[in-house]
ZAMITOR-717996 format. One record per residue: residue number from 1; x, y, z of N, C-alpha, C in turn. Coordinates in pm, whole numbers, plus 50000, padded with zeros to 5 digits. Each point is the difference from the previous one (the first is absolute). Example, Ala and Ser with C-alpha at 12.3 -4.5 7.8 and 13.67 -1.06 7.14 Angstrom:
2
 num   npx   npy   npz  capx  capy  capz   cpx   cpy   cpz
   1 51319 49431 50780 49911 50119 50000 50090 50120 50000
   2 49965 50105 49928 50082 50119 50006 49923 50109 50073
***
This chain:
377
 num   npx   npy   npz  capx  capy  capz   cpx   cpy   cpz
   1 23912 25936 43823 49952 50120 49933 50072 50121 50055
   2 50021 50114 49935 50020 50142 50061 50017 50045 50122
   3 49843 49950 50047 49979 50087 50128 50050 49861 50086
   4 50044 49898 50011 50026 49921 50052 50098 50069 50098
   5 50092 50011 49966 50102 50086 50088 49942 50074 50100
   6 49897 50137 49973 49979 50037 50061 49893 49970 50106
   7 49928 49875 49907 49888 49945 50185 50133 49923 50064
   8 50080 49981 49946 50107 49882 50125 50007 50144 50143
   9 50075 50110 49914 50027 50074 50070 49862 50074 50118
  10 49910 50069 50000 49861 50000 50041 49947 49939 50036
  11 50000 49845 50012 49888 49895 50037 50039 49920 50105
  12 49965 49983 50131 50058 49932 50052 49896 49828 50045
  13 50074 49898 49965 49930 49876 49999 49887 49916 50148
  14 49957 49922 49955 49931 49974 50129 49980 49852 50011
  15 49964 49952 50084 50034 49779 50072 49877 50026 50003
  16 49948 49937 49845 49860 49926 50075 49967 49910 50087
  17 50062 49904 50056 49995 49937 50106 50004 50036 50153
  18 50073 50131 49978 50032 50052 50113 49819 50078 50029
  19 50001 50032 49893 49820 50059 50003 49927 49951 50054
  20 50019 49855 49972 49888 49881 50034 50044 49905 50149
  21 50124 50062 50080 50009 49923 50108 50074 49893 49926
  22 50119 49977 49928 50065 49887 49954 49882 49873 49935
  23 49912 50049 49992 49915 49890 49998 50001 49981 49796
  24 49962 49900 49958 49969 49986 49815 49908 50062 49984
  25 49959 50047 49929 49826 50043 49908 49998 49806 49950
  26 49859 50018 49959 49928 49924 49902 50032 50051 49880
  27 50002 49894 49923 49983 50048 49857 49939 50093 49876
  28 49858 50007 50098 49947 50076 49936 49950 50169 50075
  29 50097 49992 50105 49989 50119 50100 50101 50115 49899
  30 49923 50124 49984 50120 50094 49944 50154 50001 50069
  31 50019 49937 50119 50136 50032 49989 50083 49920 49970
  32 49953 49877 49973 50063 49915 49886 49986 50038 49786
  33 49877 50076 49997 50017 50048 49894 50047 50097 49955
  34 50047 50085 50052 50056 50150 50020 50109 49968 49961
  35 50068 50076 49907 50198 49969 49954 50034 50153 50105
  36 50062 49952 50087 50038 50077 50119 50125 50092 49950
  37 50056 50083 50082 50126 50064 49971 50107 49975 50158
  38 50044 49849 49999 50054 49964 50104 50153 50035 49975
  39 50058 49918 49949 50139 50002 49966 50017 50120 49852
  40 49908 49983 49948 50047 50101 49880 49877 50054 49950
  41 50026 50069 49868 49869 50107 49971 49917 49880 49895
  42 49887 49959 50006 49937 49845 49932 49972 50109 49873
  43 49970 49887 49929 49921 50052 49820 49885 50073 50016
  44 50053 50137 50028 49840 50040 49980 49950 50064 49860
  45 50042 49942 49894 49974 50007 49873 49909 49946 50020
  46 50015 49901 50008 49839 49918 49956 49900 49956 50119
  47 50034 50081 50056 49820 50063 50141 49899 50064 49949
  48 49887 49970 50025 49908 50066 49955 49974 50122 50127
  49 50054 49970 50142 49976 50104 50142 50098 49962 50040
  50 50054 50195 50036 50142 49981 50065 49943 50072 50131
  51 50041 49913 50098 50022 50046 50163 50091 50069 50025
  52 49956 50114 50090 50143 50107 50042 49971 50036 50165
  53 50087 49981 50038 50014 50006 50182 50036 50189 50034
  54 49922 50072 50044 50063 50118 50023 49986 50016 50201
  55 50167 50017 50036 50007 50029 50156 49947 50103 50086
  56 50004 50148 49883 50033 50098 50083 49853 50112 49979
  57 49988 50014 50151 49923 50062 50071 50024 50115 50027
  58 50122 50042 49974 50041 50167 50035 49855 50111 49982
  59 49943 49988 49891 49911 50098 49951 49932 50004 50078
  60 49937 49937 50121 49879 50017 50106 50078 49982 50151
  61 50150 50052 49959 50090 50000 50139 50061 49893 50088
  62 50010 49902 49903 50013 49841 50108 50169 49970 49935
  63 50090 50046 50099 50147 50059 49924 50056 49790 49959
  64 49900 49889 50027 50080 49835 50032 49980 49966 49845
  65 50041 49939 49945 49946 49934 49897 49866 49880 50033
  66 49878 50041 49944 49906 49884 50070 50002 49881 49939
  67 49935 49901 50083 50027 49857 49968 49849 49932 49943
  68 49943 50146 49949 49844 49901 49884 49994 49951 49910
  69 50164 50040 49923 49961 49888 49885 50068 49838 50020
  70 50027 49978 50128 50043 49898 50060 49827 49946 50040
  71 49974 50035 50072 49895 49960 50022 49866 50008 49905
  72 50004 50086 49920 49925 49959 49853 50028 49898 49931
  73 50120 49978 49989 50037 49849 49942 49981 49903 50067
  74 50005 49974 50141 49957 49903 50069 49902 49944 49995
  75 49855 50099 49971 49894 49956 49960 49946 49961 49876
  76 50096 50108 49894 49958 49959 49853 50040 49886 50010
  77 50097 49951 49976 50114 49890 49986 49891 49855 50065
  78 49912 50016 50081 49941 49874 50054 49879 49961 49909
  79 49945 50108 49936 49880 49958 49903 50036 49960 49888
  80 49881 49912 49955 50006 49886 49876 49995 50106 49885
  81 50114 49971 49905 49937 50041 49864 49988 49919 49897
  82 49864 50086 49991 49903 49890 49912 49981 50028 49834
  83 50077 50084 50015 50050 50039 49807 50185 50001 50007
  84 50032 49874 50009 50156 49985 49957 50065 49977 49871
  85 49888 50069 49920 50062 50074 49866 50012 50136 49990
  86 49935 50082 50111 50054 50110 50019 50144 49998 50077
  87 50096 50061 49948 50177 49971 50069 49999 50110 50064
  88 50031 50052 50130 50038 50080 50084 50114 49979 50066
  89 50106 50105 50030 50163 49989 50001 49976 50119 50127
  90 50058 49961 50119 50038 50099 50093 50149 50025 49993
  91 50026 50166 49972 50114 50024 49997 50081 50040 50138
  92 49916 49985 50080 50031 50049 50168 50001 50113 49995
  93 50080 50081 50101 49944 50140 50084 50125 50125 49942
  94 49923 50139 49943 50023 50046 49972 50138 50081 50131
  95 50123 50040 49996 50096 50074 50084 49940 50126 50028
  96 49992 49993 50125 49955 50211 50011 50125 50032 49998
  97 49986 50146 49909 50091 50098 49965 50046 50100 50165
  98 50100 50072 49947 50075 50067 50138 49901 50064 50012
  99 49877 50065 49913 49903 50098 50051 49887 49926 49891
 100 49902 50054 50053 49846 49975 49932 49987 50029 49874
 101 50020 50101 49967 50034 50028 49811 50078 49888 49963
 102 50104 49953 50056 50084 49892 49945 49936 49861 49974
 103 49905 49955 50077 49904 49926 50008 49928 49974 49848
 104 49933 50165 50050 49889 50048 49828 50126 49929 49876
 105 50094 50060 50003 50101 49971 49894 50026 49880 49984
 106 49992 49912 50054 50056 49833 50001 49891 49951 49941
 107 49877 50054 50033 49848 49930 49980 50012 50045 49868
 108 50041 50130 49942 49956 50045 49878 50087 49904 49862
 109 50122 49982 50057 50063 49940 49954 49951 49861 49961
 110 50002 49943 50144 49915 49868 49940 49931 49940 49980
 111 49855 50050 50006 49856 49994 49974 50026 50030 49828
 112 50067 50136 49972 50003 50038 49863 50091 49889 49880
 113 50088 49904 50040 50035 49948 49985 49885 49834 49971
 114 49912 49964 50062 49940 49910 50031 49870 50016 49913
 115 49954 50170 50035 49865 50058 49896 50043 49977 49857
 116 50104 50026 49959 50065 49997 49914 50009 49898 49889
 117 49994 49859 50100 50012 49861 49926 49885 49933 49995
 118 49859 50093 50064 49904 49956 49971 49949 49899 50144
 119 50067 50053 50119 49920 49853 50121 49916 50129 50105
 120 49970 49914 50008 49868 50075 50122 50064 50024 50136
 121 50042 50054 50096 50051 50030 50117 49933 50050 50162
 122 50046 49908 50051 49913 49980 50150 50092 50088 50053
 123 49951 50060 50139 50097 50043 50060 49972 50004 50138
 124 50079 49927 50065 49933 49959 50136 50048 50084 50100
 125 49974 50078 50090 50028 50057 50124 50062 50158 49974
 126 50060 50047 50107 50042 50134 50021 49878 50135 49989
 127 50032 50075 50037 49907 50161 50044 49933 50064 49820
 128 49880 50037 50057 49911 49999 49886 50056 50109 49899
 129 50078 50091 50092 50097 50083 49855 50075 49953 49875
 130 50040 49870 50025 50066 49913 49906 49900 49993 49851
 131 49880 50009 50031 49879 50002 49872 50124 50086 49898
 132 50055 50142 50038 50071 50110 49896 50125 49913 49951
 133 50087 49897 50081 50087 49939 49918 49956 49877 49920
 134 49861 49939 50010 49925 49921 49936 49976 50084 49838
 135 49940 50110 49996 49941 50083 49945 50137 50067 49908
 136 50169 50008 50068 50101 50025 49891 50026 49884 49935
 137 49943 49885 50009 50026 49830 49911 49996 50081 49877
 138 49848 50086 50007 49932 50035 49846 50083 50076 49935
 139 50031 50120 50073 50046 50138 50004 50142 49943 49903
 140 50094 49899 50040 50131 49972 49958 49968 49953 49858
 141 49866 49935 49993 49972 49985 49844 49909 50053 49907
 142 50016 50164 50082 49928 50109 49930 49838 49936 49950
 143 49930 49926 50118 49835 49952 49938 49909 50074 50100
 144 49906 50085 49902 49910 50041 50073 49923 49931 50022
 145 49927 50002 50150 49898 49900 50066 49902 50050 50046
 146 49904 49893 50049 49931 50028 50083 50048 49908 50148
 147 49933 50086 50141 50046 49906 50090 49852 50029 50116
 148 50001 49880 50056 49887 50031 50115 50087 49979 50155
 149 49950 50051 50056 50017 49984 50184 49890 49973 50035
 150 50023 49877 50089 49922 49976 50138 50051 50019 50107
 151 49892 50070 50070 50083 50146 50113 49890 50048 50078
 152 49986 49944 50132 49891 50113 50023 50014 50095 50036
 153 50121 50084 49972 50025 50161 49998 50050 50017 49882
 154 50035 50159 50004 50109 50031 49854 50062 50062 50061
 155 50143 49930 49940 50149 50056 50094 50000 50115 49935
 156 49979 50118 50030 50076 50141 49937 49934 50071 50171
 157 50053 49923 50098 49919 50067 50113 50098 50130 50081
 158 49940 50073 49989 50057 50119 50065 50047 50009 50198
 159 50117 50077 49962 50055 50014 50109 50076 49801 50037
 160 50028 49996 49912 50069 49821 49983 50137 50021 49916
 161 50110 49951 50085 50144 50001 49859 50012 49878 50023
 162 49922 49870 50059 50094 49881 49922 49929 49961 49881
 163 50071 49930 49911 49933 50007 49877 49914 49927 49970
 164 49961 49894 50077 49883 49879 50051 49902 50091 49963
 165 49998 50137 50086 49846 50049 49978 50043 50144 49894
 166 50086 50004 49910 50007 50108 49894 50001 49991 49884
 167 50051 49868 49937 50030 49937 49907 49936 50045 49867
 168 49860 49993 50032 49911 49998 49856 50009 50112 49969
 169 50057 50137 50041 50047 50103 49942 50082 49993 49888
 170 50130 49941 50009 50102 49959 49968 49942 49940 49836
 171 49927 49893 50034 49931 49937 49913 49921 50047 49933
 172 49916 50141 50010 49924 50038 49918 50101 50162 49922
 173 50092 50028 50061 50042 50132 49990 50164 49961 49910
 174 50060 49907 50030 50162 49952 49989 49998 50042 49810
 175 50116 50015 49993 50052 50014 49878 50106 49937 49910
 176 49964 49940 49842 49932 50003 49969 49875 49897 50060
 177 49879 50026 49958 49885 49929 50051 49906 49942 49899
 178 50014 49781 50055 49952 49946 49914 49838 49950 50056
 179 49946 50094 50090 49868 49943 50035 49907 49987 49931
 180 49934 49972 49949 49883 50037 49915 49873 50051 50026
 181 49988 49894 50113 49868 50004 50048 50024 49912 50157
 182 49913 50058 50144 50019 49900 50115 49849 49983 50035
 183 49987 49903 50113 49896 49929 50029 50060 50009 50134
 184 49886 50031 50102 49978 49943 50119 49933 49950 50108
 185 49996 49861 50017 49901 49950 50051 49994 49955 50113
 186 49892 50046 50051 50032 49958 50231 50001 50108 50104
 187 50004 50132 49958 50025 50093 50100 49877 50009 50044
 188 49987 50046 50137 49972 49981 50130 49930 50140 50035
 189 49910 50042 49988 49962 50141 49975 50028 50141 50112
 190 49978 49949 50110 50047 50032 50179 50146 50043 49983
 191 50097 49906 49919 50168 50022 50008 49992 50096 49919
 192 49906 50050 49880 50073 50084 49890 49969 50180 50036
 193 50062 50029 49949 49904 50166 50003 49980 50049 49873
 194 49867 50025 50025 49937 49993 49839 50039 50111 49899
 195 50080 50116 50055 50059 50053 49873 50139 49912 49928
 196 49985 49929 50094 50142 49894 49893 49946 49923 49864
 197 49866 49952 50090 49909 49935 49904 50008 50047 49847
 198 49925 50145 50037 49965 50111 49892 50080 49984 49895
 199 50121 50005 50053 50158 50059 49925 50012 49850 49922
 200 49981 49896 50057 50044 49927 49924 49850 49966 49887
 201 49863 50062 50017 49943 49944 49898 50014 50112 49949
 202 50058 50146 49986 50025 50054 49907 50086 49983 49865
 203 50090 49877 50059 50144 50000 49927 49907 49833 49914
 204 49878 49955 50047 49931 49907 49907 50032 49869 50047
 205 50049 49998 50103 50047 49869 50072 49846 49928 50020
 206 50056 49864 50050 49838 49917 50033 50079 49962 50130
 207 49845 50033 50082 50055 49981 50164 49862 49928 50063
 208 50021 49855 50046 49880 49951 50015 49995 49956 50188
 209 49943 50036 50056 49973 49981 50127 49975 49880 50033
 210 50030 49946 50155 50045 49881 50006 49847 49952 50018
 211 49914 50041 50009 49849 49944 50033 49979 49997 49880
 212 50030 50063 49880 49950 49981 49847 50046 49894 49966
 213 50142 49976 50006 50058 49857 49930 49961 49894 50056
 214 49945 50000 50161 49931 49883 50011 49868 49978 49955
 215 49926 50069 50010 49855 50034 49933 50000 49928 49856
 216 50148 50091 49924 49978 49924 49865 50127 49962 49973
 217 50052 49918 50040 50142 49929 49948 49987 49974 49858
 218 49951 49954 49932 50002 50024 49838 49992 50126 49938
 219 49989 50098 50037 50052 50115 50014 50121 50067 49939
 220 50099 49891 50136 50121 50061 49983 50071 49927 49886
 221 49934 49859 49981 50030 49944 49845 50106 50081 49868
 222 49915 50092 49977 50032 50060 49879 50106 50076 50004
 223 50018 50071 50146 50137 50079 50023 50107 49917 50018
 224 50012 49861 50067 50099 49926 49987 50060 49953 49827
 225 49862 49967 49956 50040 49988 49850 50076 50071 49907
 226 50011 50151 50082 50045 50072 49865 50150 50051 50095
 227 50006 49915 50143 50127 50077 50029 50136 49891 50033
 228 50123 50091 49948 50066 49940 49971 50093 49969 50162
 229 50042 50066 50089 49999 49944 50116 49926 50045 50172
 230 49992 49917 50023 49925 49965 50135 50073 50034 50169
 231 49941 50085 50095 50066 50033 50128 49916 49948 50074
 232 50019 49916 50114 49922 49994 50127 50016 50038 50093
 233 49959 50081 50112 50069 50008 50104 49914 49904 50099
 234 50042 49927 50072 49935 49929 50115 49914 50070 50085
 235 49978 50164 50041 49920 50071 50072 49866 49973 49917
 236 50017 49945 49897 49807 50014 49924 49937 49862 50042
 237 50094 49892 50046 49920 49907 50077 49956 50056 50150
 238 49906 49935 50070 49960 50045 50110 50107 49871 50076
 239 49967 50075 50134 50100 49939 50114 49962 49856 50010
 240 49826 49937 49978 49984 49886 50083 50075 49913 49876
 241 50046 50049 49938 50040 49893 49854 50095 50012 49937
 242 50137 50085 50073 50146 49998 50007 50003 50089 50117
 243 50052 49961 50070 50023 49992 50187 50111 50085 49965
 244 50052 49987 49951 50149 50118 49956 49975 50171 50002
 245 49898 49976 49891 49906 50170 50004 49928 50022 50097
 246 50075 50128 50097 49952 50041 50108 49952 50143 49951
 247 49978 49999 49861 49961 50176 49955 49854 49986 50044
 248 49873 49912 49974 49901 50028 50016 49884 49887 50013
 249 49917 49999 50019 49947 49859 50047 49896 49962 49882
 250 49985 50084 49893 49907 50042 49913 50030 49952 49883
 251 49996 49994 49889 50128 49975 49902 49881 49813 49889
 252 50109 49979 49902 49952 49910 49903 50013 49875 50082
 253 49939 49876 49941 49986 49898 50088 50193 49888 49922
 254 49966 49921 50042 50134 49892 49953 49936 50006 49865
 255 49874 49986 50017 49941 49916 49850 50019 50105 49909
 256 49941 50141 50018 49999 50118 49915 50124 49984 49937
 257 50144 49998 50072 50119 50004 49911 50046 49869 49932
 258 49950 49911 50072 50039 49904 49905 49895 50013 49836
 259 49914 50051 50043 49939 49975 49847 50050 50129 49941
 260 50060 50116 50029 50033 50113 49921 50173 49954 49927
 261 50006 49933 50128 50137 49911 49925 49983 49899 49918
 262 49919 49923 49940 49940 49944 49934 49946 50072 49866
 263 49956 50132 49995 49984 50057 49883 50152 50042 49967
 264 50065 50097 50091 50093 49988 49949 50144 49894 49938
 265 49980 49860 50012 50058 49955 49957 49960 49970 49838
 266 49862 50009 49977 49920 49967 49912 49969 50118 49914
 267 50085 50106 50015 50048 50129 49912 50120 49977 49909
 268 49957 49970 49875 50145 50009 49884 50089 50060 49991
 269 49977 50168 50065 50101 50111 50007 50074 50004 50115
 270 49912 49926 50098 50057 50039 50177 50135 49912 49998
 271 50131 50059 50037 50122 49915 49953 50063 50030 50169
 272 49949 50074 50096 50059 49973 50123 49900 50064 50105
 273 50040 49918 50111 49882 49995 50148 50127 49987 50109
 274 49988 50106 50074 50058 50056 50153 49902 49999 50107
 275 50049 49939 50069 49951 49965 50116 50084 50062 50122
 276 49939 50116 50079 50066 50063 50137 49946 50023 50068
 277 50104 50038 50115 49920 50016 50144 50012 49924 50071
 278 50032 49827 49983 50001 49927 50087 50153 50040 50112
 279 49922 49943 50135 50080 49980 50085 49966 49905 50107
 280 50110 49914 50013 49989 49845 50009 50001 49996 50172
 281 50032 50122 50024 50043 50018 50184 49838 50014 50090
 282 49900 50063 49968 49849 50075 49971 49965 49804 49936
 283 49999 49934 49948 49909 49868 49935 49991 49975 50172
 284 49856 49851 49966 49938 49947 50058 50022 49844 49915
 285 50055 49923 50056 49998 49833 49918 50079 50007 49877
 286 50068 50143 49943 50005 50014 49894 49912 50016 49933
 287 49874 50023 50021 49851 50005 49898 49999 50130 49891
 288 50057 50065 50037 50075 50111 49895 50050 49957 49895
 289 50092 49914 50037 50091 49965 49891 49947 49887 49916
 290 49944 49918 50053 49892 49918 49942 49912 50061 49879
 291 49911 50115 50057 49916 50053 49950 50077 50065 49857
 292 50134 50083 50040 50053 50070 49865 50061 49827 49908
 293 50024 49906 50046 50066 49885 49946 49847 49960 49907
 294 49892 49973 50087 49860 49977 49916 49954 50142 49878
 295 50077 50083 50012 49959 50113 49910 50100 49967 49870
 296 50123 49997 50011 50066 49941 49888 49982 49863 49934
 297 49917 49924 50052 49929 49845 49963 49933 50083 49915
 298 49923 50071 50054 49868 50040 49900 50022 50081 49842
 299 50120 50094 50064 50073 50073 49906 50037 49856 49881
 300 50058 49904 50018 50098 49896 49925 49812 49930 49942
 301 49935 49952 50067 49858 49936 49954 49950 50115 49852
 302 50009 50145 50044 49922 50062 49932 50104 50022 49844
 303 50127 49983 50033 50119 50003 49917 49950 49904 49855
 304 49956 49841 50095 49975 49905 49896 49859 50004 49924
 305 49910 50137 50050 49873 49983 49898 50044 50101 49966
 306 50094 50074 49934 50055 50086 49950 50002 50013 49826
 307 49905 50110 49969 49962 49961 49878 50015 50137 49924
 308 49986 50023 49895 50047 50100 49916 49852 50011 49905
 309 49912 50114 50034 49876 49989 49896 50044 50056 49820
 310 49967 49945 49908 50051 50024 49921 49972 50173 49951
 311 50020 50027 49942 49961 50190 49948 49882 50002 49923
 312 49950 50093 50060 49855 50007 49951 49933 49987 49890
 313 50081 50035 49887 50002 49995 49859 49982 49811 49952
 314 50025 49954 50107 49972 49850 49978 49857 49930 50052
 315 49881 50050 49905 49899 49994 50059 49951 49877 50026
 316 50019 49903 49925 49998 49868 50054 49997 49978 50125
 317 50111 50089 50106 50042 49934 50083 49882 50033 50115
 318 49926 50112 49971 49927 50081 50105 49834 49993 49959
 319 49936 49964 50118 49835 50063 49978 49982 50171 50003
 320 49942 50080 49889 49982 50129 49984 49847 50077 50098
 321 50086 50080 50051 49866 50053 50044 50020 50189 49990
 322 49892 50000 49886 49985 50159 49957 49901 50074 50085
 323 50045 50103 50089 49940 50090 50109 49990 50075 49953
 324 49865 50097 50019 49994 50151 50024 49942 50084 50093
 325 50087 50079 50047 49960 50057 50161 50043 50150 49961
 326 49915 50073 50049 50039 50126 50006 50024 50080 49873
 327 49920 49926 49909 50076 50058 49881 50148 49967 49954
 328 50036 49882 50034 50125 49984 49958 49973 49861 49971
 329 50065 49929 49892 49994 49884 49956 50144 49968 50006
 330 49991 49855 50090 50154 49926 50033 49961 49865 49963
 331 50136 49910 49987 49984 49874 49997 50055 49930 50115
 332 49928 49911 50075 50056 49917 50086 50028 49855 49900
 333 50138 49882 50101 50023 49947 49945 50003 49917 50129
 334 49974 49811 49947 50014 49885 50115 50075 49876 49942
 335 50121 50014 50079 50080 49916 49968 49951 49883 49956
 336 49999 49896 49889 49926 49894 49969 50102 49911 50115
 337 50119 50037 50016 50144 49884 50047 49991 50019 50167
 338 49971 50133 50043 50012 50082 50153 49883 50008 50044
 339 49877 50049 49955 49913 50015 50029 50006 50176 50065
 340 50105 50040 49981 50053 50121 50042 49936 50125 49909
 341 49984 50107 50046 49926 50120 49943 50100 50124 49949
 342 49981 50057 49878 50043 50087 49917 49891 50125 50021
 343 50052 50094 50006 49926 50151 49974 50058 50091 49859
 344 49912 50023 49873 50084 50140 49963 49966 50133 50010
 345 50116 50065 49987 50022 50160 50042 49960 50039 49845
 346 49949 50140 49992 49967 50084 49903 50157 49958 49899
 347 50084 50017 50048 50110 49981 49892 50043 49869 49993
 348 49906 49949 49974 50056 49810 49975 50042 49927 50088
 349 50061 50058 50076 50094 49879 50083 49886 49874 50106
 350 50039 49981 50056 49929 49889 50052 50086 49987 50148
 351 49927 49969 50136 50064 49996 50130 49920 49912 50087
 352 50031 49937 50047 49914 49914 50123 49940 50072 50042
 353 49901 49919 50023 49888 50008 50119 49902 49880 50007
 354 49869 50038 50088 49924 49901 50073 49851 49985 49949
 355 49955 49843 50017 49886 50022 49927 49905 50075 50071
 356 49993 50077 50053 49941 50140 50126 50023 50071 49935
 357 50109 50055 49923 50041 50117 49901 49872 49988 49911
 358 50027 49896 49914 49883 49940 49899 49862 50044 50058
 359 49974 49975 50085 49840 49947 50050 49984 50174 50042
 360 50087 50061 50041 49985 50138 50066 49950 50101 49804
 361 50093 49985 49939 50012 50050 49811 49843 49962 49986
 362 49966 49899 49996 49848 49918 49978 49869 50075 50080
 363 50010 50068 50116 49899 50046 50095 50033 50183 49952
 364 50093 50002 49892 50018 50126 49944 50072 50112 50096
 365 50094 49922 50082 50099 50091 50075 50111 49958 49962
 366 50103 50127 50035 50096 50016 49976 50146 49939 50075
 367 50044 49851 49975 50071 49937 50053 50109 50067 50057
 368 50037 50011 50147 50092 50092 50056 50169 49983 49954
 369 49980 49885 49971 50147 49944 49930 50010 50040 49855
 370 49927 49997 49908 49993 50074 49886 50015 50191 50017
 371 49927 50033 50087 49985 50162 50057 50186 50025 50041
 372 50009 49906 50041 50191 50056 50087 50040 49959 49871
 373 50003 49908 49979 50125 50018 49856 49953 50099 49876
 374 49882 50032 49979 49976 50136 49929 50100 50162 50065
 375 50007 49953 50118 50044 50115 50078 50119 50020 49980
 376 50086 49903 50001 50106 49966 49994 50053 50036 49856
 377 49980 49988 49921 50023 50023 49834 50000 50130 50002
***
């Protein structure tokens, strides 16, 4: 294809064996199912998940190229997959550029290239600024999105120039600008200062605290559903459950992200998930890398109940439920296929949410997720 040329040039290959200690996989271990990028660039036409290795750490000051997506593969690569009709193609590790923008540029290039043909895109390792060259995939194919972060801060932190902690400026301010709408879920309330807060629910953002998303992890359901790509940074796990993150001892459990990675694989729109922060020097057993290797299992699990609810206008497909709260009459809708929940807005449209939305409309209050996207319009 086209861009063939240019991943030869950009991509540099990787020995799965060498991953694994010379040793074979099993047959049914992903790194026997994985079409690797050893000797050359494999078919990733017909992948349903493309793997991407990113080295560079510059953005949070670490001048080496790091070695996590070596060790992310070490661990993915040992677990069984148990849907080997889903095809996943690792193209190996992205080249850092002579400078960090150059980086953004390689990513934009070939993420946009990949968004392009329709595959979903992992992206394993390097400094959480990389989310903005994740985020030009879109930008190169002029699509406005939505995107969420998991973060238990928000990088726009003052008196900070590496771009690890500035980034989401960039991202909300850059020109032209295809954001639509962001989500953020996990911050840490102690790290933030609350006129940042302010500023960002002025601008209509959804910012959910890391004690809320555990409280209600179905919750964050509906924002994964409607967004098109996904940031993690490893600081939103707590320390006892990636030994790597020395930001705070506080933070989501293994399980919390594996199941948020799990909705998000199980989002029709969500077409790429970045994973940063790791550093393999800071692990314990590797349990880090494990843990982000068990988060992309879940991501690939949630991939295969991956379902598309039909449009609302197809009433067949949905149980109707006619609310009135507040003087306002809406229709909720329940997936007959998902079991998944529909809200509508005064102007027709229709947006996820939770049967809590529902049950909240019913006790004659005003669903806070319906209230922000009124706001928003």
């Amino acid at each position: 294809m086209a861009g063939d040329a240019f991943f030869e040039q950009v991509l540099m290959p990787v020995d799965r064996y060498q991953i694994n200690d010379d040793q074979a996989y099993h047959e049914l271990q992903l790194g026997a199912q994985i079409h690797v990028h050893e000797h050359s660039i494999p078919d990733w036409t017909e992948a349903d998940i493309v793997l991407v290795g990113v080295q560079d750490q510059r953005g949070e000051g670490q001048p080496q190229p790091s070695s996590a997506p070596f060790y992310i593969r070490k661990q993915l690569y040992r677990l069984f997959h148990w849907h080997p009709e889903i095809k996943i193609a690792d193209l190996g590790n992205i080249q850092s550029g002579r400078q960090v923008p150059d980086t953004y540029a390689a990513m934009k290039a070939l993420l946009g290239e990949l968004l392009a043909h329709g595959k979903v895109v992992v992206i394993l390792g390097g400094s959480h600024d990389l989310t903005y060259g994740q985020y030009l995939g879109y930008v190169a194919n002029e699509q406005l999105i939505e995107a969420t972060l998991i973060d238990a801060i928000f990088d726009i932190q003052e008196n900070e120039t590496l771009p690890a902690y500035t980034f989401l400026m960039d991202l909300f301010i850059s020109q032209p600008n295809f954001l639509k709408h962001y989500n953020h879920i996990g911050f840490q309330s102690y790290y933030v200062q609350p006129r940042m807060l302010e500023t960002l629910d002025k601008l209509r953002f959804d910012c959910y605290r890391v004690g809320y998303a555990q409280e209600r992890p179905e919750d964050m359901e509906p924002a994964l559903r409607m967004s098109d790509m996904l940031s993690i940074d490893l600081n939103a796990i707590r320390h006892s459950d990636a030994p790597a993150n020395n930001f705070s001892p506080n933070g989501f459990t293994g399980q919390d992200m594996c199941l948020f990675c799990k909705y998000a694989g199980m989002s029709a729109r969500l077409s790429s998930l970045g994973i940063y922060g790791y550093h393999p020097e800071r692990d314990q057993h590797e349990l880090t890398a494990k843990q982000i290797a068990q988060m992309i299992w879940y991501f690939v699990e949630g991939f295969y109940w991956r379902s598309v609810d039909p449009p609302p206008e197809e009433k067949q497909a949905y149980w109707e439920f006619h609310v009135k709260f507040t003087d306002v009459e809406t229709l909720f809708l329940r997936s007959k296929r998902t079991g998944r929940w529909w809200m509508q807005l005064p102007d027709q449209r229709f947006i996820p949410c939770t049967a809590e939305d529902y049950h909240q409309a019913c006790r004659n209050e005003i669903p806070e997720r319906w209230l922000r996207a009124q706001e928003r319009l």
